[in-house]
C-alpha positions in Angstrom: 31.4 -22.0 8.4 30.8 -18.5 7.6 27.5 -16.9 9.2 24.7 -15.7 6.8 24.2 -11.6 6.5 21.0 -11.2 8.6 18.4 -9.2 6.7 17.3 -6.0 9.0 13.9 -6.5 10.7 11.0 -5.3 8.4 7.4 -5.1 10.1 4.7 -4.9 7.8 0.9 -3.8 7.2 -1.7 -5.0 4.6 -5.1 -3.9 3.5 -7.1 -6.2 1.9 -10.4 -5.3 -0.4 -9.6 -1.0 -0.8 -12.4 -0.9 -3.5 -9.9 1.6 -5.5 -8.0 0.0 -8.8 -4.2 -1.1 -8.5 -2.8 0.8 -11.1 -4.7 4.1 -9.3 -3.3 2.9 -6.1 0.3 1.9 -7.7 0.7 5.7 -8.8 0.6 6.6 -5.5 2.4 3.9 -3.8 5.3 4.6 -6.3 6.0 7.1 -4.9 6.7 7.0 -1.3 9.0 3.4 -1.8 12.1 3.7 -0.2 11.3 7.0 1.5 11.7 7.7 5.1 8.9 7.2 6.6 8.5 11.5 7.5 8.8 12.1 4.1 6.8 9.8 3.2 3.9 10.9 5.5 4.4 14.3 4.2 4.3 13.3 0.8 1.1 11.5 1.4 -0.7 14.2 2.6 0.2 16.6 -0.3 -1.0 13.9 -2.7 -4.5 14.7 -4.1 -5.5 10.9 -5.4 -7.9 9.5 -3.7 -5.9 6.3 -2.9 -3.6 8.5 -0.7 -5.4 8.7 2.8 -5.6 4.6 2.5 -2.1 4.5 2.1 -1.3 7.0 4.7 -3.2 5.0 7.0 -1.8 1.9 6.1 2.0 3.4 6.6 0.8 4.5 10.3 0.0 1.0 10.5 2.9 -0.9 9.7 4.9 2.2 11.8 2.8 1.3 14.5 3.0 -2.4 13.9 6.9 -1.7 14.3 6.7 0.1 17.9 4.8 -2.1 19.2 7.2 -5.4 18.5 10.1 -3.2 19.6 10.0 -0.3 22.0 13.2 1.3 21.9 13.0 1.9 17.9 13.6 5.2 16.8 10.3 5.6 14.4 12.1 8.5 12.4 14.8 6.1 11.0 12.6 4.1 9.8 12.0 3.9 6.2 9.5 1.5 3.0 11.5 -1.1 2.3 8.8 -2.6 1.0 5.6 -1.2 -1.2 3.8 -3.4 -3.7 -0.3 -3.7 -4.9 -2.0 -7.0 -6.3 -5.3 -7.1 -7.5 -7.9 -7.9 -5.4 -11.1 -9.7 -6.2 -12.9 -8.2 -9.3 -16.7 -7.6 -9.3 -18.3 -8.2 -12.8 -21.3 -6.3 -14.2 -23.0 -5.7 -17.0 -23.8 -2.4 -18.7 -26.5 -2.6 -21.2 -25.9 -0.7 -24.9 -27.5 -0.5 -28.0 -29.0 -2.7 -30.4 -29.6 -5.3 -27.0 -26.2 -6.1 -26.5 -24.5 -5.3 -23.1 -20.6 -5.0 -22.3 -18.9 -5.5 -18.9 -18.1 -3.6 -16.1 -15.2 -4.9 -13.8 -15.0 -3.2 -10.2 -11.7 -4.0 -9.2 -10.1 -4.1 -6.1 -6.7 -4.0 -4.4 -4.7 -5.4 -1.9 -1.9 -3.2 -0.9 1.5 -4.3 1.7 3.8 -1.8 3.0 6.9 -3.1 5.0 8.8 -0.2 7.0 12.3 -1.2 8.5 
């Protein structure tokens, strides 16, 4: 019987409740998937959304998630295999406007997941 291809070890980070929309934080994560994780880094910190220090913290993370399961990893060849944002749990409020009627307000959140292998 022929042996499955094993898939290369991913470790991952996620950050759960970042009170920032997904498609605000999607622009940013867009941009850094399938990166190496230097370039990456670099990129994040020439990025002037506001998303961009969460998801430069969340990449140290996940890099730091993957030294610590294996020690003799080389953290430069690492790269985002992984990048995706889901909404997060929306608060609803209400705005009033003329003539007594009032329209909502949804404060959404995100949940963002970066794998690095």
């Amino acid at each position: 019987m022929a042996e499955q291809p094993t898939e290369p070890t991913t470790y991952s980070a996620t950050a759960k409740g970042i009170h920032i929309s997904p498609r605000k934080v999607r622009l940013v994560v867009d941009l850094i998937r399938g990166k190496n994780v230097v370039q990456a880094l670099g990129i994040l910190d020439a990025t002037p959304k506001r998303s961009s220090p969460v998801v430069k913290n969340l990449l140290k993370s996940a890099i730091a998630n993957a030294e610590q399961h294996n020690q003799d990893l080389d953290v430069d060849s690492l790269t985002v295999r992984r990048a995706f944002v889901d909404a997060g749990p929306t608060l609803r409020r209400w705005r009033p406007r003329a003539m007594g009627r009032a329209t909502p307000i949804r404060k959404r959140s995100s949940r963002i997941t970066l794998a690095v292998g």
